[in-house]
C-alpha positions as CSV (number, residue, x, y, z in Angstrom):
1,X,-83.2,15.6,-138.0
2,X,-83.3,18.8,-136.0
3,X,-80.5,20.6,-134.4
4,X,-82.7,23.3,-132.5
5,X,-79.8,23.3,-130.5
6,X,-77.4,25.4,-132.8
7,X,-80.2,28.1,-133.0
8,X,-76.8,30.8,-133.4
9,X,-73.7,29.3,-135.0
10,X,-70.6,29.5,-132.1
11,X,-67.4,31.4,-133.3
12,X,-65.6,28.3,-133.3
13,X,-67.4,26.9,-136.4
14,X,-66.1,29.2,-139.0
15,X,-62.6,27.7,-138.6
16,X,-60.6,25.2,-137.4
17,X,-58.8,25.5,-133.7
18,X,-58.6,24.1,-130.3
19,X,-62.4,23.6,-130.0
20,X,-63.2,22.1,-132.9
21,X,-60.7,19.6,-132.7
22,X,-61.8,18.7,-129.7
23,X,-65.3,18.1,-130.6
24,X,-64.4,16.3,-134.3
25,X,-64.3,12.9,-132.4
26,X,-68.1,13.2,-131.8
27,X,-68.5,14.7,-135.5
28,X,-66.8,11.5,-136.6
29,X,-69.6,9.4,-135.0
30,X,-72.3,11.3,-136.4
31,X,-71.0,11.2,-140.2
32,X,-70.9,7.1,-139.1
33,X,-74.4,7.8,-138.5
34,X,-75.2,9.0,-141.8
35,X,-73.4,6.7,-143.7
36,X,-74.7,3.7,-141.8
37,X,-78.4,5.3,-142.3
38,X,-77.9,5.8,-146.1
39,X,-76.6,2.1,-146.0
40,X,-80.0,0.6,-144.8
41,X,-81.8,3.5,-147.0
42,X,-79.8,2.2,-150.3
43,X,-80.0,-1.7,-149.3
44,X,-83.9,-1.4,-149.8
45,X,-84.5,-2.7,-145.9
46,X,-86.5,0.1,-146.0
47,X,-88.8,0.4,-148.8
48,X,-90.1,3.8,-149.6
49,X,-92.9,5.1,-151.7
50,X,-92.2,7.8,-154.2
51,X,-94.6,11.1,-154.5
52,X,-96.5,10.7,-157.5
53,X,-95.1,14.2,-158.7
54,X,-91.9,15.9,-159.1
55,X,-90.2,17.2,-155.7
56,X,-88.0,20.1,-155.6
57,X,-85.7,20.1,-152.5
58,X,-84.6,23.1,-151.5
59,X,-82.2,22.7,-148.8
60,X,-78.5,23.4,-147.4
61,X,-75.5,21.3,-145.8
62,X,-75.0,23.5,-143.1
63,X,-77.0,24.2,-140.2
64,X,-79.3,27.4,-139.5
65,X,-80.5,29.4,-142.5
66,X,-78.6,30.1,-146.0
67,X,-81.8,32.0,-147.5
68,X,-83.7,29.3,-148.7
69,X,-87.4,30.3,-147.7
70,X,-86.9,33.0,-150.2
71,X,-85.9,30.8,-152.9
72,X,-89.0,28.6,-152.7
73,X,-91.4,32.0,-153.1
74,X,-89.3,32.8,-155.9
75,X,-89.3,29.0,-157.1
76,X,-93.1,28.7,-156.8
77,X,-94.2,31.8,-158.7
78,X,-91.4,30.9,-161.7
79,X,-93.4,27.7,-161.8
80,X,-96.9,29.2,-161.7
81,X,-95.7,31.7,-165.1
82,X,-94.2,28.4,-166.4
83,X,-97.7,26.6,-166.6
84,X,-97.1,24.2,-163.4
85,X,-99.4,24.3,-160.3
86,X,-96.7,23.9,-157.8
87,X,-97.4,23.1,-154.0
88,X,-95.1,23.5,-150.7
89,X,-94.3,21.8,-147.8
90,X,-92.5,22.1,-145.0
91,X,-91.2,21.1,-141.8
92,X,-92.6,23.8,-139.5
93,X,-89.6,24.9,-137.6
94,X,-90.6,25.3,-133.9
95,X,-94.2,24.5,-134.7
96,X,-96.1,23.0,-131.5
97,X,-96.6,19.7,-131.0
98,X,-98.3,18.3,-134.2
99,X,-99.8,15.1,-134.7
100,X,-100.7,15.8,-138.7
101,X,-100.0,17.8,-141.2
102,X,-101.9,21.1,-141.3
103,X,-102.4,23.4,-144.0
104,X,-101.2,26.9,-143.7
105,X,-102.4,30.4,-144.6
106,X,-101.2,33.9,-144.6
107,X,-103.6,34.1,-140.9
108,X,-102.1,30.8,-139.5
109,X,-100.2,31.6,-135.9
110,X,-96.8,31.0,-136.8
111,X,-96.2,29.2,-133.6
112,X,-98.2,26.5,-134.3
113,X,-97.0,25.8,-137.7
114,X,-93.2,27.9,-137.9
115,X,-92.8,31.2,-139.3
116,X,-91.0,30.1,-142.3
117,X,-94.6,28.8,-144.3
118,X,-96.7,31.7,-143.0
119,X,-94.1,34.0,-144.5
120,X,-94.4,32.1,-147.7
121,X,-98.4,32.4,-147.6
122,X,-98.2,36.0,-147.2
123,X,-95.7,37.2,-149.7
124,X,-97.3,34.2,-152.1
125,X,-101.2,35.9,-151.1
126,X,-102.5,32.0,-150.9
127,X,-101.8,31.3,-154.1
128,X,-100.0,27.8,-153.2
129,X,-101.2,25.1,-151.1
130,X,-98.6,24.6,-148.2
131,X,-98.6,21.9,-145.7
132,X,-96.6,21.6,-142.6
133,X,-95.0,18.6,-141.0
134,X,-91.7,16.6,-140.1
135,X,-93.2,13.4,-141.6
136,X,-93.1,14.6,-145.4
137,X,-94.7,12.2,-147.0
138,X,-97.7,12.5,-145.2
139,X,-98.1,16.0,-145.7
140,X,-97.4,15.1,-150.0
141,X,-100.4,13.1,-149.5
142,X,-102.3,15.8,-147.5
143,X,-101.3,18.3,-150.2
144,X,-102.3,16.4,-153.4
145,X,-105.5,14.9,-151.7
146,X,-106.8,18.9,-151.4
147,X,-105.3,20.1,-153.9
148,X,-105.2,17.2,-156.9
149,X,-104.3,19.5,-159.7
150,X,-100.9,19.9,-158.1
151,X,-98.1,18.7,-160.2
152,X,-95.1,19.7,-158.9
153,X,-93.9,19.7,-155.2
154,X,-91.7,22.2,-153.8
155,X,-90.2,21.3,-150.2
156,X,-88.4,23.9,-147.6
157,X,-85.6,21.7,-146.6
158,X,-85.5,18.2,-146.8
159,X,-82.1,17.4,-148.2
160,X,-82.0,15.1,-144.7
161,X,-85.1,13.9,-144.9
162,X,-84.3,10.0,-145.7
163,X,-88.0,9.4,-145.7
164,X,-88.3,11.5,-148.5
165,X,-88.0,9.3,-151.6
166,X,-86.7,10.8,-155.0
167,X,-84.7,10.2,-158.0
168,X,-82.6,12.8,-158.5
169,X,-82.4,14.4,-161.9
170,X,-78.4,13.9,-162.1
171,X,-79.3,10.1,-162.0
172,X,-82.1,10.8,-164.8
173,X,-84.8,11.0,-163.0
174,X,-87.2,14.4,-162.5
175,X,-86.6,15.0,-158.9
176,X,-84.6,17.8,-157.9
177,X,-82.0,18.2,-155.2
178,X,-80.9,22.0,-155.1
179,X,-78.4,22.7,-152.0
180,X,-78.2,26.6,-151.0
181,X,-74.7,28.2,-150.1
182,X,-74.5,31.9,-148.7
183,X,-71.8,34.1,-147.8
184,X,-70.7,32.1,-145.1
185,X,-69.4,29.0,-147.1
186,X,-68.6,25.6,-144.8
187,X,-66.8,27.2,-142.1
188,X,-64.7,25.1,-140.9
189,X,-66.2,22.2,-143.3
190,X,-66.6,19.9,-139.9
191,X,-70.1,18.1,-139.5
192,X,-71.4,19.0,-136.2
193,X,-71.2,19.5,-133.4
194,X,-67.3,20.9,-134.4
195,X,-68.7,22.4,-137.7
196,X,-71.6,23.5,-139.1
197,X,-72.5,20.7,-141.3
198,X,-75.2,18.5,-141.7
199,X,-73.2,16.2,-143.8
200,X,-70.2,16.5,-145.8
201,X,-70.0,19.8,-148.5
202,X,-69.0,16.7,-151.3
203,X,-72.3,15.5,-151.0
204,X,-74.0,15.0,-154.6
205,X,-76.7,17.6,-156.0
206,X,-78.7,18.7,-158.9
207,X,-77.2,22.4,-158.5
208,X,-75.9,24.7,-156.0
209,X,-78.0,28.0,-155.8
210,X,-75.5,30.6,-154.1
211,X,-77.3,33.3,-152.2
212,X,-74.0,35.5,-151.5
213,X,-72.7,39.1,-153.5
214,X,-71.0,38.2,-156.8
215,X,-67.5,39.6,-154.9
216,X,-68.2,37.5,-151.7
217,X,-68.8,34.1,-154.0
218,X,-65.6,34.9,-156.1
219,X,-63.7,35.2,-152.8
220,X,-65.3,31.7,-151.1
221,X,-65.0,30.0,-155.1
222,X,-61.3,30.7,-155.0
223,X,-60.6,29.2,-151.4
224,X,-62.7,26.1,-151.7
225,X,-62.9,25.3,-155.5
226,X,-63.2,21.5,-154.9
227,X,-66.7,22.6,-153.5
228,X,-68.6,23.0,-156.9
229,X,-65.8,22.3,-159.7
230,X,-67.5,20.3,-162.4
231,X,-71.2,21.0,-160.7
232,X,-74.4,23.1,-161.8
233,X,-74.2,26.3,-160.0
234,X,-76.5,29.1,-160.6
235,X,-76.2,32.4,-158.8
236,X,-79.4,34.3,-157.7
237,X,-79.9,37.9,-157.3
238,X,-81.6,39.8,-154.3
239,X,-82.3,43.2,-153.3
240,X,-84.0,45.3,-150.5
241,X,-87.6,46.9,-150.9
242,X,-89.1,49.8,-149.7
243,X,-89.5,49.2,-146.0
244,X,-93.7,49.1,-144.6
245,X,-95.1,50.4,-141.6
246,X,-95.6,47.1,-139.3
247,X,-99.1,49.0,-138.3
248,X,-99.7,50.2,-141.6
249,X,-98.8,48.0,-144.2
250,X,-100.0,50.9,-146.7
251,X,-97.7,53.2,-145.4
252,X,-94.4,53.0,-147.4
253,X,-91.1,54.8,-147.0
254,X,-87.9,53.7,-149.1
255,X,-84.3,52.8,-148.1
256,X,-83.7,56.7,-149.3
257,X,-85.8,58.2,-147.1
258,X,-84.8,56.6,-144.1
259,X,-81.5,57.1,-144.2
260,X,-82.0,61.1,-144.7
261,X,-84.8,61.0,-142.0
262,X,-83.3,59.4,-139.1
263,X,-79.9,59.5,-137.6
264,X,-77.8,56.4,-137.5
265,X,-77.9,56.5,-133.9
266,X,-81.6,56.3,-134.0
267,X,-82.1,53.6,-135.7
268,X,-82.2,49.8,-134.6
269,X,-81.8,46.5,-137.1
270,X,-83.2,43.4,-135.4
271,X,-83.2,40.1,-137.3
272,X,-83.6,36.4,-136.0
273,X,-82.7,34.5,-138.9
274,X,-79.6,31.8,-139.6
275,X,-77.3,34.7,-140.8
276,X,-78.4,37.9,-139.6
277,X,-75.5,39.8,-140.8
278,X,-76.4,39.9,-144.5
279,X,-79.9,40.9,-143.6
280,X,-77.5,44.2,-141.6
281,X,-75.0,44.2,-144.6
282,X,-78.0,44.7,-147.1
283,X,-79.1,47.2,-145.0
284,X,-76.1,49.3,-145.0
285,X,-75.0,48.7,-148.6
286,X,-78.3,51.1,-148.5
287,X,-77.3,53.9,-146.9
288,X,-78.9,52.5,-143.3
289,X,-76.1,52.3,-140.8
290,X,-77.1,52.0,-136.9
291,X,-77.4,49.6,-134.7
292,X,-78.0,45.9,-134.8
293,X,-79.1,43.6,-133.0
294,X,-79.0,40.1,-134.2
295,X,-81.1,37.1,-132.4
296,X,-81.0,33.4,-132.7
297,X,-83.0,32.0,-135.7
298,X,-86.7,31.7,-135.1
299,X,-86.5,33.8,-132.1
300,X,-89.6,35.1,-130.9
301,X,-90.6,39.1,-130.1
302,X,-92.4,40.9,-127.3
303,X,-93.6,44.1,-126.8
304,X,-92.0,44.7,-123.9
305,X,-88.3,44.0,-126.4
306,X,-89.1,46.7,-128.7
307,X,-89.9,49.0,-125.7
308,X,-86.7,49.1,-124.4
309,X,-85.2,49.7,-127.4
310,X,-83.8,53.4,-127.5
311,X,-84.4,54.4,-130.8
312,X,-87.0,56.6,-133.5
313,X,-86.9,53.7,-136.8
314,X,-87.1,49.8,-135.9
315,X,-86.1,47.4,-139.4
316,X,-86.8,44.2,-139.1
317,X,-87.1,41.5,-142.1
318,X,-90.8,40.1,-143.2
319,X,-89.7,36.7,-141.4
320,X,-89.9,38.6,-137.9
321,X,-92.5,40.5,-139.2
322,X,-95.0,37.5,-139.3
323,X,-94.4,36.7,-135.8
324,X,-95.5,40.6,-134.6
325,X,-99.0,40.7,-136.0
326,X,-99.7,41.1,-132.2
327,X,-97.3,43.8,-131.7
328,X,-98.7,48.0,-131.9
329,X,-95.5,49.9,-132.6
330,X,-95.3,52.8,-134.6
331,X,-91.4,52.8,-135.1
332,X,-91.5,49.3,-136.7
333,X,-90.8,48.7,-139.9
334,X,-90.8,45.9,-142.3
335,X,-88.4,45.7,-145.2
336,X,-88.8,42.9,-147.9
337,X,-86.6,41.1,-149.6
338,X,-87.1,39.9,-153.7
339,X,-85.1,37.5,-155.0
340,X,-84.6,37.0,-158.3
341,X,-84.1,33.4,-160.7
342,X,-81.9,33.6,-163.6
343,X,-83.6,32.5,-166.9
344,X,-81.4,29.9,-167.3
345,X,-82.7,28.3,-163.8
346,X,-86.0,28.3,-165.5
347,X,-85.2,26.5,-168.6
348,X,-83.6,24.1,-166.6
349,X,-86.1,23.0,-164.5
350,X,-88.4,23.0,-167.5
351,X,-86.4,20.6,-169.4
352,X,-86.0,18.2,-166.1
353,X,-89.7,18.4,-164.9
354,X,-90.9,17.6,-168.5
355,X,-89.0,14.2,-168.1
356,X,-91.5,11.3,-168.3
357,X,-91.7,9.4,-164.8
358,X,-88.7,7.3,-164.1
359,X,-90.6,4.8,-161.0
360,X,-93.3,3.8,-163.6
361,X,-90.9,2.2,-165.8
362,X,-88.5,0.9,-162.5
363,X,-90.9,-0.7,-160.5
């Protein structure tokens, strides 16, 4: 389901107040929605056919982005040095008008299949397959027909997807459902449209994979405890690169450097992602301060945007960056973000993705 609509999260979302209330009526019917589709889903009217090889969901509760694009690079190469040949798939945010699945590389226009996989091609250097579609099954099949030594699937979101058939490793199986939390927590905890939920934070996972600084965690932790007591958690570490020249991907200058040569009022942040802040909080835990300019999630960039920005040192993040191959600008920069699994994430998906195949003794 997509909810293009909520491309930047309204005030109102992060807590409860005249607006919200007003709008929980219509979150009411949509959670009836849910459960009445999970009904059918879970009564077998509609039968589904498992992928043939683990899946990995990556995906989040709440609506817009909570990091998880970075999770699946770091997920894919943890796999590759644990002796898997993982694969990726994806939706394709905001791709055009798709009839099948396509296969994406670090030169595909992100336009046609979102910027989110061509991001993951790059930083990944085509090591992965990755196929794009909202039907994911068929783009499992595309996937593993190209590329049959693929044994493990890694999907960008999908936690939704009811098409999507898995058994989850909580319930035995080798199928994992991981559900991403940043800094931001539930908000209000309404579904939408008077919270920015997908579906309620109880639902079940495999683990939670928090995204947010250790102090920022602590802080959400203590104020909604009921939210992960008693469940897998694992928290993953990130930090900032040295920033590249968007017309010179050779030429490098660190965090350090810009900060001593520009003044704060010359430089500009821009980010268009689901929570642009942290990409500006990183920034100035850095040293960077100056101003920022944050954009709904997936929005797109024009020469004629970064003209008329008054300033010597543009930052953006490598998700914008995909979508300015186009772009000549000399003041742009590009600073990448690396996120780091604990060891104890890898030993756990080891022991789970070693499980024998639960359908071929179910069927």
């Amino acid at each position: 389901m997509s909810f293009s609509f909520f491309r930047k999260a309204p005030k109102f979302w992060e807590r409860r107040g005249p607006t919200s209330l007003i709008l929980w009526p219509l979150s009411w019917l949509y959670g009836l929605l849910l459960r009445a589709r999970k009904l059918v889903f879970d009564t077998g009217l509609i039968k589904q056919k498992p992928a043939p090889v683990p899946v990995i969901i990556v995906g989040n509760i709440r609506v817009g982005g909570t990091g998880k694009t970075p999770i699946v690079i770091a997920l894919a190469e943890r796999l590759r040095c644990m002796g898997w040949n993982p694969g990726i798939i994806s939706r394709g945010y905001a791709s055009s008008s798709q009839h099948a699945p396509l296969q994406v590389n670090s030169e595909s226009d992100p336009a046609l299949v979102g910027d989110e996989p061509v991001l993951i091609a790059k930083r990944t250097h085509n090591q992965f397959p990755i196929w794009v579609f909202p039907k994911r099954q068929q783009s499992i099949r595309a996937l593993l027909k190209q590329s049959p030594n693929v044994n493990v699937i890694i999907s960008d979101d999908g936690l939704q997807h009811a098409g999507l058939a898995r058994w989850p490793a909580r319930e035995g199986g080798r199928d994992i459902e991981f559900v991403v939390r940043d800094g931001r927590g539930e908000g209000n905890r309404f579904l939408i449209p008077a919270g920015p939920l997908r579906e309620s934070a109880t639902r079940e996972r495999d683990a939670t994979l928090f995204t947010a600084k250790a102090k920022d965690s602590a802080h959400k932790i203590g104020q909604q405890d009921e939210y992960f007591l008693g469940r897998r958690a694992f928290s993953l570490a990130s930090h900032l690169d040295s920033a590249y020249q968007l017309i010179n991907p050779d030429n490098h200058q660190t965090l350090s450097q810009i900060a001593d040569n520009y003044l704060p009022n010359k430089i500009t942040a821009v980010a268009a992602l689901g929570n642009p802040q942290r990409f500006f909080d990183d920034l100035l835990n850095q040293g960077i301060a100056g101003k920022c300019i944050p954009l709904p999630d997936h929005a797109t960039y024009t020469p004629e945007f970064f003209e008329k920005l008054d300033t010597q040192c543009i930052l953006m993040t490598e998700k914008d960056a995909v979508k300015c191959t186009g772009i000549i600008n000399e003041r742009i920069w590009v600073v990448p973000m690396t996120l780091a699994l604990p060891d104890s994430l890898g030993e756990w998906l080891q022991s789970i993705l070693q499980r024998p195949d639960p359908y071929r003794y179910n069927l």
